[in-house]
LUMNU-165240 format. One record per residue (C-alpha): y, x, z; residue in one letter; residue number from 1. Coordinates in pm, 1 decimal. Example, Ala and Ser with C-alpha at 12.3 -4.5 7.8 and 13.67 -1.06 7.14 Angstrom:
! LUMNU-165240
ATOM     north      east        up  residu  num
ATOM    -450.0    1230.0     780.0       A    1
ATOM    -106.0    1367.0     714.0       S    2
This chain:
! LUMNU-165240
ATOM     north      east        up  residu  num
ATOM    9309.4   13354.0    7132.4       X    1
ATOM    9017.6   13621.0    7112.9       X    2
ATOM    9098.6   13971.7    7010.2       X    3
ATOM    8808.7   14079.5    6772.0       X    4
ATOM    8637.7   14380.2    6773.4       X    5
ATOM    8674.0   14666.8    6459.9       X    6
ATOM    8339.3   14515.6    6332.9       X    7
ATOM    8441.8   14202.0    6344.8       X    8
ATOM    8742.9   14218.4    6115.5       X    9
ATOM    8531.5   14407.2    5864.8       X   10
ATOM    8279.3   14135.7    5866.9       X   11
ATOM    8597.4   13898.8    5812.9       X   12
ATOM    8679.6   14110.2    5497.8       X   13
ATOM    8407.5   14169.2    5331.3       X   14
ATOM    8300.2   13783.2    5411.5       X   15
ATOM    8564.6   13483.8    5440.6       X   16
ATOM    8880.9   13711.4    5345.3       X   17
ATOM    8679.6   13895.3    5013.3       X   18
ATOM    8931.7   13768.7    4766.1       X   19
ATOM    9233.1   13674.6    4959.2       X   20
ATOM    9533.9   13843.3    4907.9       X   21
ATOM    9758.7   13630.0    5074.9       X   22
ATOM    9886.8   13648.3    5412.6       X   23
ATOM    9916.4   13880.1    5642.9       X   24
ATOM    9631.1   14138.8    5830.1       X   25
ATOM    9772.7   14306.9    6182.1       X   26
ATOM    9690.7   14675.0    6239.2       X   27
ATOM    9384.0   14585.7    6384.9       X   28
ATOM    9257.7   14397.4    6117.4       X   29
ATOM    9341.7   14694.2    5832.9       X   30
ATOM    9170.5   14933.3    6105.1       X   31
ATOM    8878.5   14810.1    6172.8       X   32
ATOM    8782.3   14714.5    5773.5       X   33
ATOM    8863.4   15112.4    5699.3       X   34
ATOM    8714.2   15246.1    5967.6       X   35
ATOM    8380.3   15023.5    5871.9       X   36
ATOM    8456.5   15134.1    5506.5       X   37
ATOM    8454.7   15482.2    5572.1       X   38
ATOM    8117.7   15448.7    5765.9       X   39
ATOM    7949.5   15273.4    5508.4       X   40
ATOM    8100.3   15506.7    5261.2       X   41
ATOM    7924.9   15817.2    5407.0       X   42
ATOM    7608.4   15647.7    5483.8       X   43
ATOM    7575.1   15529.0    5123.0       X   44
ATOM    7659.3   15887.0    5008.3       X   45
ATOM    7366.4   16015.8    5297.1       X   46
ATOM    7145.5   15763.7    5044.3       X   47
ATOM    7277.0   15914.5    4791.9       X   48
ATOM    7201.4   16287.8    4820.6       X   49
ATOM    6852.6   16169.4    4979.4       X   50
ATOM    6769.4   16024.3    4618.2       X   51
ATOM    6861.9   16271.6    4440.6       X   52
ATOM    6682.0   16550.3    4637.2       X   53
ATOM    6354.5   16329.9    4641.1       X   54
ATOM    6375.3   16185.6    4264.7       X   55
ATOM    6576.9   16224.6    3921.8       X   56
ATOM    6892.1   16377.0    3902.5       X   57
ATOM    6927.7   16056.1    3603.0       X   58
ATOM    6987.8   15845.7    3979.4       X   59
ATOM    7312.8   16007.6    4028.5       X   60
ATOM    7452.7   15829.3    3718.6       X   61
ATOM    7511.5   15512.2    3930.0       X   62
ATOM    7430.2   15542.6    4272.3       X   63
ATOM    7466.3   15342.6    4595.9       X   64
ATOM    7831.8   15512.7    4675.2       X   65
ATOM    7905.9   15374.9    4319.3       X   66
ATOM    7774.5   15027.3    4442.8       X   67
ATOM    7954.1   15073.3    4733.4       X   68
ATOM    8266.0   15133.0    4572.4       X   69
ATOM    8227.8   14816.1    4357.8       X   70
ATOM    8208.9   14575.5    4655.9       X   71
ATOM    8385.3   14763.3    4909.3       X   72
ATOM    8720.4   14777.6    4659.3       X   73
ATOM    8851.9   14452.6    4656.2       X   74
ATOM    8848.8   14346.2    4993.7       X   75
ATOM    9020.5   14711.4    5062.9       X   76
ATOM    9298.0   14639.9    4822.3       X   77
ATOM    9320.4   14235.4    4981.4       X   78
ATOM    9307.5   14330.5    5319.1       X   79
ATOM    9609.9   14665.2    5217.9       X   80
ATOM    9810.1   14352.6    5028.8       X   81
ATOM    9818.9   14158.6    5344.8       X   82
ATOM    9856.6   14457.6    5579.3       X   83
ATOM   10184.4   14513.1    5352.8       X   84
ATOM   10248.1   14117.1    5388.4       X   85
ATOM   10257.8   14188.8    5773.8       X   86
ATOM   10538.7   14431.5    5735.3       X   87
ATOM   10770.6   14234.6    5500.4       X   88
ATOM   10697.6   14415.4    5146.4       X   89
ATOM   10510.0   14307.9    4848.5       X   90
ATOM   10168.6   14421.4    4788.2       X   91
ATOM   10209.8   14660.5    4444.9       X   92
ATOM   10084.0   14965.1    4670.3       X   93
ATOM    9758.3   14859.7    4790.5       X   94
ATOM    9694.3   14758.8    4452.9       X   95
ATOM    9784.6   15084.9    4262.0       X   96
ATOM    9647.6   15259.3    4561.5       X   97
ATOM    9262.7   15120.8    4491.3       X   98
ATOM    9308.6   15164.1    4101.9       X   99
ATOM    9419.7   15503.4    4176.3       X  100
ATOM    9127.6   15567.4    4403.1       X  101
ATOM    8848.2   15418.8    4150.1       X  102
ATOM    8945.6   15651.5    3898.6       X  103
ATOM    8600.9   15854.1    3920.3       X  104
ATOM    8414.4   15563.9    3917.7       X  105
ATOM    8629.3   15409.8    3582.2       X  106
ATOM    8512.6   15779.4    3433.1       X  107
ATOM    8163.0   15703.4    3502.8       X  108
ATOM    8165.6   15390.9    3373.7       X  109
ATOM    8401.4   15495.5    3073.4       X  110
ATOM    8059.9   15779.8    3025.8       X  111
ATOM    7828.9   15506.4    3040.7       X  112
ATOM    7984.2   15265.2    2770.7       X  113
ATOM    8120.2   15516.3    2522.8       X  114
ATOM    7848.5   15719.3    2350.0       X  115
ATOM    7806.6   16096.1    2401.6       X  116
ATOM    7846.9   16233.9    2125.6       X  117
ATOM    8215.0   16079.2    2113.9       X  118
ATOM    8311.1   16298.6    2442.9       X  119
ATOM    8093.0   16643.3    2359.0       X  120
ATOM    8206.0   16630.9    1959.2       X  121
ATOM    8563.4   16678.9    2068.8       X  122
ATOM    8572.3   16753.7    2353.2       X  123
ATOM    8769.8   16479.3    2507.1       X  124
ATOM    8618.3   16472.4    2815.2       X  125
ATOM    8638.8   16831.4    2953.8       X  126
ATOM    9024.3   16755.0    2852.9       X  127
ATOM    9099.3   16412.8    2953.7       X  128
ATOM    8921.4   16510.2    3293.7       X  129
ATOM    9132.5   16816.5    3356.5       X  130
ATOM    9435.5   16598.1    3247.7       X  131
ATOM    9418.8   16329.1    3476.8       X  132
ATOM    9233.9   16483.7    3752.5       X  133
ATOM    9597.9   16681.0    3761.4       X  134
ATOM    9784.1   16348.3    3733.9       X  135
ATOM    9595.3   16168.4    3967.0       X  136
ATOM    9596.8   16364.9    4266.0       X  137
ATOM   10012.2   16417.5    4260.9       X  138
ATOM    9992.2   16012.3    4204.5       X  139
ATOM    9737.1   15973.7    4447.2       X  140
ATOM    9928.5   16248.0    4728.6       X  141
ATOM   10299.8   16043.5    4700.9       X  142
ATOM   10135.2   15724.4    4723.9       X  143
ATOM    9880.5   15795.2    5029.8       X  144
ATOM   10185.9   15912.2    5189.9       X  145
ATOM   10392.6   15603.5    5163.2       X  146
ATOM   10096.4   15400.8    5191.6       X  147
ATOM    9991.6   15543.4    5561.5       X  148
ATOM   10340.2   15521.7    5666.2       X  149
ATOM   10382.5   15117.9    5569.0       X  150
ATOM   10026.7   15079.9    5747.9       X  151
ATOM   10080.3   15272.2    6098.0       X  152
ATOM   10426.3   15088.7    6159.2       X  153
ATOM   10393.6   14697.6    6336.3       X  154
ATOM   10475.7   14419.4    6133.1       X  155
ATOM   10728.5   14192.9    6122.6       X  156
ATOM   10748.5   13970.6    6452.4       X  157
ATOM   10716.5   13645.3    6391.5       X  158
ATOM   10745.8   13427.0    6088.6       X  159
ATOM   10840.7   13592.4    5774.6       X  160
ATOM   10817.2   13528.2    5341.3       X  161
ATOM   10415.4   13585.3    5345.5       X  162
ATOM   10396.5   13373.1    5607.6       X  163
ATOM   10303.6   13344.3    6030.2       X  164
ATOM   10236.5   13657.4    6266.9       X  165
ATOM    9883.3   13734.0    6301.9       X  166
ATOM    9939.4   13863.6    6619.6       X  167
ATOM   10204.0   13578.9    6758.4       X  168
ATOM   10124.6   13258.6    6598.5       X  169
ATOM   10314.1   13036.6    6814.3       X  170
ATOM   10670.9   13290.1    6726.8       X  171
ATOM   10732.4   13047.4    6428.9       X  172
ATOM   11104.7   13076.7    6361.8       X  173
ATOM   11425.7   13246.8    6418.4       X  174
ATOM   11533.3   13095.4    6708.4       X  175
ATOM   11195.5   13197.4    6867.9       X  176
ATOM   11272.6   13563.6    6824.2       X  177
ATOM   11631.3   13519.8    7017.4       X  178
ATOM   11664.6   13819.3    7250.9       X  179
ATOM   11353.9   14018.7    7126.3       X  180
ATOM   11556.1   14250.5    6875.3       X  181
């Protein structure tokens, strides 16, 4: 079996594994599509601030990093699910985790649907931001810590409820395992 190269399992992601969530993703795999993520994060930001210095600030409403986000989301939180999968535990993190970590973008989109004049007339904006800005980032601090710890540790050798090892196909049982505790 080939080992695959960061870019390669990124590719995978964003391509033939986009929407699945079942499964299991080794180290390598989870690696490789954040590392790529982060990279096309700060390039798309790069974009970002090169727009805005050269037209409209009106761009910066929605903006490639916003576009980004959008596609680069999903496969984050599938690939997490199945990284979880590897190590025996259900996939409720990687899921709250990317929620968690949309947040700005679900305020700019929340700005772009509701009118104006709903969030300066009261107020509820300047409010609401402070509010969960506050509540978010204690959410978002315990979870990233958990989170990172379930991702740096191996997975489960061999077989287990989510199903075969990425990294040992062939260990497809119990009795395989015999002597490798």
């Amino acid at each position: 079996m080939k080992q695959k190269n960061l870019a390669e399992y990124f590719w995978e992601c964003i391509t033939a594994k986009y929407f699945q969530f079942s499964g299991r993703a080794s180290r390598s795999e989870f690696w490789g599509y954040t590392l790529f993520s982060i990279i096309t994060s700060f390039v798309l930001g790069l974009i970002d601030d090169v727009i805005i210095d050269t037209m409209s600030y009106d761009y910066y409403l929605f903006g490639a990093t916003d576009i980004g986000t959008i596609i680069l989301t999903i496969p984050g939180i599938a690939v997490g699910v199945r990284r979880f999968h590897d190590r025996d535990k259900g996939g409720w993190a990687p899921i709250t985790m990317g929620i968690v970590a949309s947040y700005g973008l679900i305020f700019k989109l929340a700005s772009i649907i509701i009118p104006s004049e709903f969030w300066l007339e009261a107020n509820y904006m300047y409010n609401a931001s402070r509010i969960w800005s506050g509540f978010m980032l204690v959410v978002i601090i315990g979870l990233a810590i958990y989170y990172l710890a379930q991702v740096v540790q191996a997975g489960t050798l061999g077989r287990n409820q989510y199903g075969t090892d990425p990294l040992n196909p062939e260990l497809d049982n119990e009795i395989d395992l015999i002597g490798e505790e």
